[in-house]
N, C-alpha and C positions, 0 to 999 in steps of 0.2 A: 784678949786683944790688947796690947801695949798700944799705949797713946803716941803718939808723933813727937817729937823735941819740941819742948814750946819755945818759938822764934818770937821776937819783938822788935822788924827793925819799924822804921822809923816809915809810915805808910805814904807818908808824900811825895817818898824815890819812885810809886806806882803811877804807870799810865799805861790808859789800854784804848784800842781803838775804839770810834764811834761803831764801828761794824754791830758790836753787841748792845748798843743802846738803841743802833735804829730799829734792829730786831723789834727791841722791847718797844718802842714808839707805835711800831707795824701791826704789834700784836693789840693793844691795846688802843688802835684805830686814833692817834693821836694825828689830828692836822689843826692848821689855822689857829683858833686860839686855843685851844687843847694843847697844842704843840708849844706853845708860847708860857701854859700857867705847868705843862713837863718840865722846861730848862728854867723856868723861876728860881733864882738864886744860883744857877751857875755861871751867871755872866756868860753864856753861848749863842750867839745870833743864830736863829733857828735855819738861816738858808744855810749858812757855816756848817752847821749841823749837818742838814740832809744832804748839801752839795760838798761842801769841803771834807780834805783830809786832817782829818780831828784825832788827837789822841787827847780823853780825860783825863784831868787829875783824881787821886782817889776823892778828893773832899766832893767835885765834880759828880764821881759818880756815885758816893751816899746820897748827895742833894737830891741827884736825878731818878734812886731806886726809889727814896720814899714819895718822891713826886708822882711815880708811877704806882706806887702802893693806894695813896687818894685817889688817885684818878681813875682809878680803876676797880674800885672800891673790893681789891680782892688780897687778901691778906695771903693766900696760897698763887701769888704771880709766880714765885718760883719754878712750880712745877708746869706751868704752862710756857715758860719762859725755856726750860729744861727739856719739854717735848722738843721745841724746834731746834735747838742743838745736834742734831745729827750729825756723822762724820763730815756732809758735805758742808755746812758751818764754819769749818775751820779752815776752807782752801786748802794748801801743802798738807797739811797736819791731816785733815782729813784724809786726802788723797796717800800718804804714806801708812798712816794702821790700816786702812781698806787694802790694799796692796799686800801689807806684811805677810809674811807667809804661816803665822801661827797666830792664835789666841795672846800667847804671853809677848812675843814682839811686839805684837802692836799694843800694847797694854804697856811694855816697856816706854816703846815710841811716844804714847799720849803722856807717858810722865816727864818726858826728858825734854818734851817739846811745849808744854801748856803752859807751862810758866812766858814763854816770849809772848803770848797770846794774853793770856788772864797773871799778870805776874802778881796778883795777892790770891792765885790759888797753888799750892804744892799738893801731889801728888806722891805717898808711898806704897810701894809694895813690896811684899814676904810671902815667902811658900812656904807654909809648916806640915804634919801630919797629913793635915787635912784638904787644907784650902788657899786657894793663892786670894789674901788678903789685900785691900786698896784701901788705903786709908786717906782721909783728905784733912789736910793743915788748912786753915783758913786764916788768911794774915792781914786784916783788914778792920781794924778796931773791934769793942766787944760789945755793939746796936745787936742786941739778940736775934731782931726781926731779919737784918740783913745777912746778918750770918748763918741763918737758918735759911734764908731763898738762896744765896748764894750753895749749900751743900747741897740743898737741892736739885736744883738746875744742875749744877756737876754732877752729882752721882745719874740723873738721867740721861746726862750727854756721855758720861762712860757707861751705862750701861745698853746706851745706842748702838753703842761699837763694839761691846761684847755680844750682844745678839746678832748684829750683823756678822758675824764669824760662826758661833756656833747653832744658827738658827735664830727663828721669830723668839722663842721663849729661852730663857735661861733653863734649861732642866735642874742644875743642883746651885742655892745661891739663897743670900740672905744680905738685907741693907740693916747696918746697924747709924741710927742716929745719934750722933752725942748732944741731944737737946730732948726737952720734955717734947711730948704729944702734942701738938697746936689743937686748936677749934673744929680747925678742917682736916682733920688726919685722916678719915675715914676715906677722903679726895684720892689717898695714896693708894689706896686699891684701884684705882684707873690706870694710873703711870706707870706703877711697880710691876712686874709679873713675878718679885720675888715677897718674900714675907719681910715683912719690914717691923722693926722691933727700937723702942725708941729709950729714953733714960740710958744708952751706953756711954763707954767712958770717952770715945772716941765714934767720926765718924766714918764706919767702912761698908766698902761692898765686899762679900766673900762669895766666892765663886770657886766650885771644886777643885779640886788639886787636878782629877784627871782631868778637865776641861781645858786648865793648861795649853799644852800640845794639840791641840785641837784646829790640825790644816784650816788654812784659809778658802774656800772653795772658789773664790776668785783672784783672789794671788796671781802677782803677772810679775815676774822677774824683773823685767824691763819698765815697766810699771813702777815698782819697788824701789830699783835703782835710780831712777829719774828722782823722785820724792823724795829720796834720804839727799840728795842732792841736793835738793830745792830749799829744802827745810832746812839745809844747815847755813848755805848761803846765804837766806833768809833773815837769821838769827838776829846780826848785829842793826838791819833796817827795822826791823820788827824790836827792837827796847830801844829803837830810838824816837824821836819827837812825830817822825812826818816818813809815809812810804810812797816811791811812786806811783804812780798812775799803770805802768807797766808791769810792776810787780803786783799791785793789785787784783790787776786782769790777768794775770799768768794763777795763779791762788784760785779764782772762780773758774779758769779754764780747766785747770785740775783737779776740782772739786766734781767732775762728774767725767763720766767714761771720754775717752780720747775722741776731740772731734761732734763732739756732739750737742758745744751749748754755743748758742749764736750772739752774734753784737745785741741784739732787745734785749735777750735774756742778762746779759754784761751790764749792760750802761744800765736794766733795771737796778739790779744787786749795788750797782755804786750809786744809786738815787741820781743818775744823770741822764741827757738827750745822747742818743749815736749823735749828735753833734759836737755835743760840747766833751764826749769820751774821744772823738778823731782827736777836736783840735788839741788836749792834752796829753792823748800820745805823741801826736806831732812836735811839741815841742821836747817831748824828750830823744826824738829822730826817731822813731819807730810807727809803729801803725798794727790795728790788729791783726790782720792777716803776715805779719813779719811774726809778730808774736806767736800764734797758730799752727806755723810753720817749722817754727825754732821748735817747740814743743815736741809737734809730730814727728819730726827731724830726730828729735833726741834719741824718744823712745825708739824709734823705729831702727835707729844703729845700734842700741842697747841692746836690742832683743835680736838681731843679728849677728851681733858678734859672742851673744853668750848665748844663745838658743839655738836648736838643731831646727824651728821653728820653721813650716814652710812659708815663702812671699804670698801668698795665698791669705793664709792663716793670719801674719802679720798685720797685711792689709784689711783684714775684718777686724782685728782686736785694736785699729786706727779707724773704724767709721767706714772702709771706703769700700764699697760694697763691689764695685770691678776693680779686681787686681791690679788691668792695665795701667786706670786711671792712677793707682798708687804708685807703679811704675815711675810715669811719669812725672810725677810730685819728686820723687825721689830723686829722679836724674837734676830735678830744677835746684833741689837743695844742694844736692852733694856731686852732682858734675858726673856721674854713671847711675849704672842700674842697682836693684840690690842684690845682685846676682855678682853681677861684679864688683860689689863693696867687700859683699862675703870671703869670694874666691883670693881677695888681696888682704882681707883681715888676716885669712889663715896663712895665707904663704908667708907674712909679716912674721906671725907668731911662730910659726914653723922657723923660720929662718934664727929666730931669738931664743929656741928650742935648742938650734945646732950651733950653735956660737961659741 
């Protein structure tokens, strides 16, 4: 297994949102003054924390991992930190490898895109012989401890997203460590369902070559294409300082199937009241139901203009359980039916056909 390019830039250009520290907060039942002796030495006002939009500095977030290491008096947080990581974790990012249409896209996808997310993790991978290799760069000084919960947690959150494509279990797959054995390694028989092997030179997950191409069994076109959207516009708000309020909600709308997570579920995820979540979309002129709309709106032209999909079909893989009712949504957004969105995509196209 060839080792990664060893990178050294300069780790203070890193910030990443509070989203993954509240996680760790939530996990670790931190409130009141618990919460108070977690941000000891980051200079973060703990309501700033749970209510504001926060992005750490890295110094910010080693203060805050080993805070959380005392606090919690658990030397293996990574790997529990690493469980909750799942595709829907990542809003867009998530919502687009769930979507992809094969194993190696979306594996492509989580590399090209986690850096705007965690920008002191890199992701590579290679298909040899054998096996399509993922190796993780870690770029965030050499504190052992943290670097070691750090691969952790990643390799559980990529291996989230590889079972979720070719089943519960990896069938052919192996984690190789680039760190000794900890105290608690035996803990990794919980999290892993591969064999995991430690002292390597680098750290990779490998997973069969044929598993590769291994369809997505929920793959939605339209789906797909909405996400690779989202994610790329994304980009330049996500490596900057501070993200909307809109953009935010748009991230956890899309973290779970179309239509299906509501304003409690929202305002929870952002640590806010459906109050104080209205009045700050309000000021950026939108409101969630605009949001909601925009969304279902998207997909719902996407998968009509590129699918032979019936309105029926459509409207179940949007939530709406009578057609009619989707109907009607439809005419509100886009001024006809999708019947007739269809019939004028095509003659559009037809006409650009014969031109």
């Amino acid at each position: 297994m060839p080792r990664p390019a060893n990178r050294t830039p300069d780790i203070e250009q890193f910030s990443i949102s509070a989203h993954f520290s509240r996680l760790v907060a939530r996990e670790i039942g931190a409130r009141g003054k618990q919460l108070d002796l977690l941000l000891r030495g980051t200079d973060i006002d703990p309501q700033q924390f749970m209510h504001g939009e926060l992005m750490l500095s890295a110094q910010q977030e080693t203060i805050f991992a080993h805070n959380a290491r005392r606090l919690s008096h658990d030397d293996g947080l990574g790997l529990r930190i690493g469980k909750l990581l799942t595709p829907e974790a990542y809003g867009p990012l998530g919502f687009l490898v769930s979507s992809s249409p094969d194993l190696h896209t979306a594996i492509e996808h989580f590399k090209t895109f986690l850096p705007s997310y965690i920008p002191f993790v890199a992701l590579e991978t290679g298909i040899d012989d054998a096996w399509l290799n993922c190796h993780l760069d870690i770029r965030l000084g050499d504190d052992p401890w943290l670097r070691r919960a750090i691969q952790e947690t990643i390799s559980l959150s990529l291996l989230s997203i590889i079972e979720s494509i070719v089943g519960k279990h990896l069938g052919r797959g192996a984690l190789f460590c680039g760190y000794p054995a900890p105290d608690y390694a035996a803990r990794y028989a919980e999290y892993f369902s591969v064999p995991v092997h430690f002292d390597a030179p680098s750290t990779c997950l490998r997973v069969g070559k044929e598993l590769a191409a291994t369809p997505n069994p929920i793959a939605s076109k339209a789906n797909y294409a909405q996400a690779v959207k989202l994610c790329r516009s994304m980009l330049d708000e996500l490596k900057g300082t501070r993200q909307s309020t809109t953009n935010r909600v748009k991230q956890i709308l899309l973290s779970g199937p179309p239509g299906t997570i509501g304003e409690q579920e929202i305002a929870a995820s952002l640590f806010m009241s459906r109050r104080t979540l209205a009045r700050r979309l309000s000021r950026e002129n939108t409101g969630l139901k605009a949001i909601q709309a925009e969304i279902l709106a998207s997909i719902a032209v996407t998968q009509l203009q590129e699918t032979n999909d019936t309105v029926e079909s459509i409207a179940a893989l949007l939530n709406y359980y009578d057609s009619s009712n989707f109907r009607r949504a439809f005419r509100s957004w886009l001024g006809m039916t999708p019947d007739e969105f269809r019939r004028k995509h095509r003659g559009q196209r037809r006409s650009r056909e014969f031109a």
